[in-house]
N, C-alpha and C positions, 0 to 999 in steps of 0.2 A: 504494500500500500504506500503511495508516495503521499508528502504535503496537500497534494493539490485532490486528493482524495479523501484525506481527513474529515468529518464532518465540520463545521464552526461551532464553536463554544455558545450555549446560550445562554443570554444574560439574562437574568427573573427581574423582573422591576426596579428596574435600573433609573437612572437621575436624567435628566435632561443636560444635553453638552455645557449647556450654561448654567454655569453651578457660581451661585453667587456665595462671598467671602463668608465662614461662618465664622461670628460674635461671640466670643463668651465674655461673661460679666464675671470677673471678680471683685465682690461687696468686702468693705472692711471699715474701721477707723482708723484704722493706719498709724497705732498713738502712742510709740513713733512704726515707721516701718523697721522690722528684723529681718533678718537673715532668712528665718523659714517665710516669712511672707515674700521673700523675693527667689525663693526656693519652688514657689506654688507656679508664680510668674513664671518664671523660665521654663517650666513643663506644662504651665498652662497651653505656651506657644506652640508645641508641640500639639495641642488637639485642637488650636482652632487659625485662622487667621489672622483676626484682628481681637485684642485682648482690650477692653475697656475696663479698666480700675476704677471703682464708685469708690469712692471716699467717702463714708455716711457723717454728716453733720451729727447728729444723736448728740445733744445737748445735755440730755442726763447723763453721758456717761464722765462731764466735765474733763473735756481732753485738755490733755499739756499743750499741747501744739494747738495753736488757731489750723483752722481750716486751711487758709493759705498755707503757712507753714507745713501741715504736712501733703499737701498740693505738692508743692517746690522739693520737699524730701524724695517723694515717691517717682516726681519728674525725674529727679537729678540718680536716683539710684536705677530706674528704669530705662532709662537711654542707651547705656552700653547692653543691658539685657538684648532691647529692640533689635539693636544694630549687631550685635553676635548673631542673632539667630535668625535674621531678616525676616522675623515676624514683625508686626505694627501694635504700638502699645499707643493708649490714649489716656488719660488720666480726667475722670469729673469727679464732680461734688454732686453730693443728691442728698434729698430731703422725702420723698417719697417712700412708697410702698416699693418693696425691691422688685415685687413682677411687674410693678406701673413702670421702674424707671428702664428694667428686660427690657421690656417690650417697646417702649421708645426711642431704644439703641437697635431694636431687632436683633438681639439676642436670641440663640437659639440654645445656650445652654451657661449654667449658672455655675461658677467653678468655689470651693468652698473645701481651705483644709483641714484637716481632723489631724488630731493630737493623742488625744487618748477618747477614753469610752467616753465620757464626761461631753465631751464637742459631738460625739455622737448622737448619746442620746437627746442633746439638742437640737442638732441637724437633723435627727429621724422627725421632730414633731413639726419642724420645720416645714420638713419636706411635703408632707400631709396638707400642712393648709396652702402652699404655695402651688400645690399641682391641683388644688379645689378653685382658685381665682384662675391657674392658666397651666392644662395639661399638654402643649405644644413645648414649653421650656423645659428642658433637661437640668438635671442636677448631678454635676460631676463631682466628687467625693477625691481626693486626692491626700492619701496619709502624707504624715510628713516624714522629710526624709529621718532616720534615727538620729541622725547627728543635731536638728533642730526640733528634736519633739517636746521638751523642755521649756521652750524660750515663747515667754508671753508678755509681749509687751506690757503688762501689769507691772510686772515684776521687773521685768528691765528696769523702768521706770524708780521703780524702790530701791533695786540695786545700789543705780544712780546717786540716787537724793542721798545712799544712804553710801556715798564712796568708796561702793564696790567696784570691779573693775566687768567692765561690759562689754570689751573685745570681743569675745569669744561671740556675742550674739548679735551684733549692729554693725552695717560698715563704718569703715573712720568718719565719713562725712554727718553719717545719723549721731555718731559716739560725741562729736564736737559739738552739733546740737543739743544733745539732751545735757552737755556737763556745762555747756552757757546757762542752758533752763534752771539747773540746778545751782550755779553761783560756783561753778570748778574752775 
């Protein structure tokens, strides 16, 4: 049997040639950004095209960093990410419902890391009501790497105030930040 005898492969339900860029949202406060949250980033890139970063406003949660500030942090840390991997990162602010602000980006899937069980079982109640407002958005689950499962910006943050040393979890640029915040 030569090539030209072969049957052709057939495809089940396949996409139209024109496969427009898909979106994923990664929600956070970003208060400051670490290591593992730019850990999620770089392998976000890897499942979608274009990566929009939400910065959540969330006022109760009284962040160190104004809004802007950590805008300009997650800019300045996300640039070389973009450009190594020649994915496209974007960075907003949002104040909304996270499937109001999906869906305004056209997001087609929600990327969100887990640490331990604890961020789980938050993200599992999550998930529930987020795919009862909008079951077209996915929700990507991404452990974190071992090396950053520890590190939460809470605690950074106390670390800090409290003159520990924070190499190990923030780049140098984040670390100059937070020890200005802090009177270092």
């Amino acid at each position: 049997m030569t090539s030209s005898d072969t049957p052709a492969a057939t495809v089940l339900g396949g996409r139209s040639q024109t496969v427009a860029p898909r979106v994923g949202l990664y929600p956070g406060t970003f208060d400051p950004v670490t290591l593992g949250h730019l850990d999620i980033v770089r392998r976000s890139l890897r499942l979608v095209d274009h990566l929009v970063i939400g910065v959540a406003i969330n006022r109760d949660k009284g962040p160190m960093f104004s809004l802007e500030e950590r805008v300009a942090m997650i800019e300045a840390e996300c640039g070389p990410i973009a450009a190594a991997s020649g994915g496209s990162i974007e960075v907003r602010p949002f104040e909304t419902l996270l499937m109001s602000f999906a869906e305004e980006l056209g997001a087609s899937v929600i990327v969100r890391g887990l640490r331990a069980v604890a961020d789980f079982e938050y993200e599992f109640q999550m998930v529930g009501m987020n795919r009862a407002m909008n079951d077209q958005i996915e929700m990507a689950f991404l452990m974190a790497d071992p090396n950053h499962q520890a590190i939460a910006s809470k605690l950074v943050k106390e670390i800090a105030r409290l003159g520990g040393d924070i190499s190990k979890f923030v780049t140098p640029g984040v670390r100059q930040a937070l020890l200005r915040k802090c009177g270092r």
